[in-house]
Residue frames as a rotation matrix with the C-alpha (Angstrom) as fourth column:
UNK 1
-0.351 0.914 -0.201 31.25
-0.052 -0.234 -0.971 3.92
-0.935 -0.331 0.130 -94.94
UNK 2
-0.505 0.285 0.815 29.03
0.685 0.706 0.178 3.11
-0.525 0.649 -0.551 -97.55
UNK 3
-0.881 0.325 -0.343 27.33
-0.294 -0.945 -0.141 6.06
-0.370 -0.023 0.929 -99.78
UNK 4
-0.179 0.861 -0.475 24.07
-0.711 -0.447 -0.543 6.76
-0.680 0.240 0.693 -100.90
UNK 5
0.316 0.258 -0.913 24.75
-0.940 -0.048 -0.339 5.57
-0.131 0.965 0.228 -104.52
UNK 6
-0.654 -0.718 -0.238 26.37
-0.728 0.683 -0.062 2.52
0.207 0.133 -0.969 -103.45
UNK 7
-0.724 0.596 0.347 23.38
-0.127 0.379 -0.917 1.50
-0.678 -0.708 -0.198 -101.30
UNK 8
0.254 0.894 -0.370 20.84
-0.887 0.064 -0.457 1.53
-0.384 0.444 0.809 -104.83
UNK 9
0.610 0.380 0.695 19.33
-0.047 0.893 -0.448 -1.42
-0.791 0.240 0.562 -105.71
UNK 10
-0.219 -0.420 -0.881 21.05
-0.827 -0.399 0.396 -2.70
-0.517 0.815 -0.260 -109.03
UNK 11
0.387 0.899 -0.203 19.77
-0.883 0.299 -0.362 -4.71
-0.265 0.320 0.910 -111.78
UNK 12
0.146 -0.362 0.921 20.39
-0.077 0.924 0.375 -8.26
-0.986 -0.125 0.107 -112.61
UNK 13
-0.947 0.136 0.291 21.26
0.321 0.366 0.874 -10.14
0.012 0.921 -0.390 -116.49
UNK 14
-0.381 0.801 0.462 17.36
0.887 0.457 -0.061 -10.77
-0.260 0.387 -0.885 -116.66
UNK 15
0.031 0.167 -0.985 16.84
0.363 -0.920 -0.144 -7.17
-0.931 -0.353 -0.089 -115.80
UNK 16
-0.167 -0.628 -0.760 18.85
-0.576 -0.563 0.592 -5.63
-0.800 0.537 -0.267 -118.32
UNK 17
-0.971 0.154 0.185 17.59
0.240 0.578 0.780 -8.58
0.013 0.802 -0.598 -120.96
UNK 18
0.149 0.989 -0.013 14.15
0.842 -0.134 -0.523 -7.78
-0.519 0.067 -0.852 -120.04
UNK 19
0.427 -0.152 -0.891 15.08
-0.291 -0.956 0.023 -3.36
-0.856 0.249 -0.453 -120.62
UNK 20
-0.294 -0.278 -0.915 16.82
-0.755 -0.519 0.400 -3.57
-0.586 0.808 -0.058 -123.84
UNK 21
0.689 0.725 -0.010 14.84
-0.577 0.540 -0.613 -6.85
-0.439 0.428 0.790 -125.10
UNK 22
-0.154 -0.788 -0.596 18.02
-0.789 0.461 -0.406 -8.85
0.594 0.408 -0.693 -125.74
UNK 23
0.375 -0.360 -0.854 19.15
0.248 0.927 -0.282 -12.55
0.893 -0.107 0.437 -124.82
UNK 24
0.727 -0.676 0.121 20.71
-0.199 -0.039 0.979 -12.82
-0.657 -0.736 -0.163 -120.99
UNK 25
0.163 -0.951 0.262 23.72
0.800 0.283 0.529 -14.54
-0.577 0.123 0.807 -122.95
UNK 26
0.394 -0.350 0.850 23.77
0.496 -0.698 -0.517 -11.23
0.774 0.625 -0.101 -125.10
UNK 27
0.927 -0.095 0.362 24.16
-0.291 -0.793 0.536 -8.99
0.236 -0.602 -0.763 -121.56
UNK 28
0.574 -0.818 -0.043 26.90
0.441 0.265 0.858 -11.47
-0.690 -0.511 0.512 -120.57
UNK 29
0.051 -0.525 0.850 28.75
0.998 0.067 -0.019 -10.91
-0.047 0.849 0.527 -123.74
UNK 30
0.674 -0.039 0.738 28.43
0.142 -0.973 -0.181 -7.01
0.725 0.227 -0.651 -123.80
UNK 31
0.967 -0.156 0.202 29.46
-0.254 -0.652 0.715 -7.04
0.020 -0.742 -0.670 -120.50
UNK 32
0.471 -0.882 0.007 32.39
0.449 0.247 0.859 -8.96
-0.759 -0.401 0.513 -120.98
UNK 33
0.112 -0.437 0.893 33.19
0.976 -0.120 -0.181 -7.39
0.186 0.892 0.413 -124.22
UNK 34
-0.688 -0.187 -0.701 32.76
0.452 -0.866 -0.213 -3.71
-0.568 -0.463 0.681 -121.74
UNK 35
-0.657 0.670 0.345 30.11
0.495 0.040 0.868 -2.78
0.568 0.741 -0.358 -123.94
UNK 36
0.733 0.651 0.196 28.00
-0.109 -0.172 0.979 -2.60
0.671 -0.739 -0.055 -120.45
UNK 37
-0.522 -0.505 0.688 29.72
-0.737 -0.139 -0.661 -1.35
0.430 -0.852 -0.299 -117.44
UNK 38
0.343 0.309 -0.887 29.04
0.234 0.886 0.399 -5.00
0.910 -0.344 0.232 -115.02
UNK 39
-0.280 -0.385 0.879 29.92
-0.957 0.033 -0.290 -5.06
0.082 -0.922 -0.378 -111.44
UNK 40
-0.364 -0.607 -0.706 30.91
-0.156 0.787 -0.596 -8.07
0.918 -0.107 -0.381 -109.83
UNK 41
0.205 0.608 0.767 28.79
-0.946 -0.078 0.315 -9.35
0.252 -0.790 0.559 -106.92
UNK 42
0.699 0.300 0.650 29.08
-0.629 0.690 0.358 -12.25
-0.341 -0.659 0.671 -104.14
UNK 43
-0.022 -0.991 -0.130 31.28
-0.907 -0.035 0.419 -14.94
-0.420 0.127 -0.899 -104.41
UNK 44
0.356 0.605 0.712 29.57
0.460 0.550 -0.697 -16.75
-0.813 0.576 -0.082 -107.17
UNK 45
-0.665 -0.642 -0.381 30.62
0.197 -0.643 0.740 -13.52
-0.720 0.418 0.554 -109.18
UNK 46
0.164 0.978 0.127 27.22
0.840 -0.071 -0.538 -12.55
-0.517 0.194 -0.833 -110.09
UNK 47
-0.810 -0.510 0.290 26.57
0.583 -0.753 0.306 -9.41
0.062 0.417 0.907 -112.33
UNK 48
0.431 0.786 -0.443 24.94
0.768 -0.577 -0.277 -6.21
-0.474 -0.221 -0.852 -111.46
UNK 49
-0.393 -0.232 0.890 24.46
0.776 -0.603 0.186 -3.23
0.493 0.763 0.417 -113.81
UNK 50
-0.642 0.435 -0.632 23.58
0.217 -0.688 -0.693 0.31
-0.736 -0.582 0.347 -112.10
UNK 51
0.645 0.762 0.056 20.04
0.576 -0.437 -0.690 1.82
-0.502 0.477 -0.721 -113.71
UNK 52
0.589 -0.011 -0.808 22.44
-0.174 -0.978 -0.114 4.74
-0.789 0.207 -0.579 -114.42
UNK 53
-0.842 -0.537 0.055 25.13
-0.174 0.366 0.914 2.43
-0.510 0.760 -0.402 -116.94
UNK 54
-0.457 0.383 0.803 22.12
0.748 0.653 0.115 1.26
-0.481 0.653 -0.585 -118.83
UNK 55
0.625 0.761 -0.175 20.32
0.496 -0.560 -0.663 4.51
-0.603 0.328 -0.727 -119.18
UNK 56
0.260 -0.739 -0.621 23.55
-0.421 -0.666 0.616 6.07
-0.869 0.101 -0.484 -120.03
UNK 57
-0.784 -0.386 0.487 23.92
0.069 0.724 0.686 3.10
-0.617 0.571 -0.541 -122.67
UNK 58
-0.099 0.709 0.698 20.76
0.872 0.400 -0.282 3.53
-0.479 0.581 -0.658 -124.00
UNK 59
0.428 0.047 -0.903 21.37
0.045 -0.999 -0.030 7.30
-0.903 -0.028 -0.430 -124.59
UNK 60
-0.132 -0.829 -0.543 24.26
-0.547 -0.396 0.738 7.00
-0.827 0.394 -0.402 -126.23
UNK 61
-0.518 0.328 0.790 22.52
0.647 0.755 0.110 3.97
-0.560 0.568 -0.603 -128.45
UNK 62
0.259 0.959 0.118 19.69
0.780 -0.136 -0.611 6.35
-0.570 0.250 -0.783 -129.18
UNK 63
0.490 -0.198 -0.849 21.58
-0.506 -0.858 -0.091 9.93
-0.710 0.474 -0.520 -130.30
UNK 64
-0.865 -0.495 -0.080 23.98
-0.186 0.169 0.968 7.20
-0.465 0.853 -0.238 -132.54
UNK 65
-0.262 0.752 0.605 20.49
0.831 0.494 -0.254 6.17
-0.490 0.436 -0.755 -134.41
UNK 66
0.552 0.456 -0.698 19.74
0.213 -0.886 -0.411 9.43
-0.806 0.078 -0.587 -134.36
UNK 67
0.151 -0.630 -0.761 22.31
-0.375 -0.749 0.546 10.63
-0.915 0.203 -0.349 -136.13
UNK 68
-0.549 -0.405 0.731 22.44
0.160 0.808 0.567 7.87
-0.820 0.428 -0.379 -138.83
UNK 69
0.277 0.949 0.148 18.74
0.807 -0.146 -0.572 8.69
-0.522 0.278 -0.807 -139.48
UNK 70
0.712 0.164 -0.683 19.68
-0.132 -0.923 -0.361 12.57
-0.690 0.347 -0.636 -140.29
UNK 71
-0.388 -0.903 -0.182 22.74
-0.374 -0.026 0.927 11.04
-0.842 0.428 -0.328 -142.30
UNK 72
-0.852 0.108 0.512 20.64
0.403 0.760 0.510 8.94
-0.334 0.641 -0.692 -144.74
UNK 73
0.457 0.859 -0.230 17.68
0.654 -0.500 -0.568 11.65
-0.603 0.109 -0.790 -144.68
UNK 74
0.613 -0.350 -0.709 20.56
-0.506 -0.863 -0.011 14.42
-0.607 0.365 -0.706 -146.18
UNK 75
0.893 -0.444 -0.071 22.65
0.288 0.688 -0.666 11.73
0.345 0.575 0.742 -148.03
UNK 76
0.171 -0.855 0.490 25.47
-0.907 -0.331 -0.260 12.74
0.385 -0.400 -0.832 -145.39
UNK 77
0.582 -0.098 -0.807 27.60
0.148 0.989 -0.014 9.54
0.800 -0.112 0.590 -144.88
């Protein structure tokens, strides 16, 4: 049986190039480099990203910025 979380929509390359303003041939490349969790679709071997890997990617993008920022604001390397 199929759950809930399996059953959301998930985004495409363009998608995910469109959300973090990158290149499609950058998304491939993250994803193969694991960078971005991918999932494998159809038997073409399409790639779908869940909303929740990217937001979770962009989180973890944003607190490292963060932190860089307060490092170069206190001269803490």
């Amino acid at each position: 049986m199929v759950s809930l979380e399996e059953m959301r929509p998930m985004l495409t390359v363009k998608d995910v190039a469109r959300l973090l303003n990158i290149h499609v041939n950058t998304v491939r490349r993250w994803s193969d480099q694991n960078i971005i969790k991918s999932y494998r679709v159809t038997s073409r071997g399409d790639r779908r990203f869940r909303q929740e890997d990217i937001a979770r990617y962009l989180a973890e993008l944003n607190h490292q910025n963060g932190l860089e920022t307060i490092s170069k604001g206190t001269g803490v390397t």
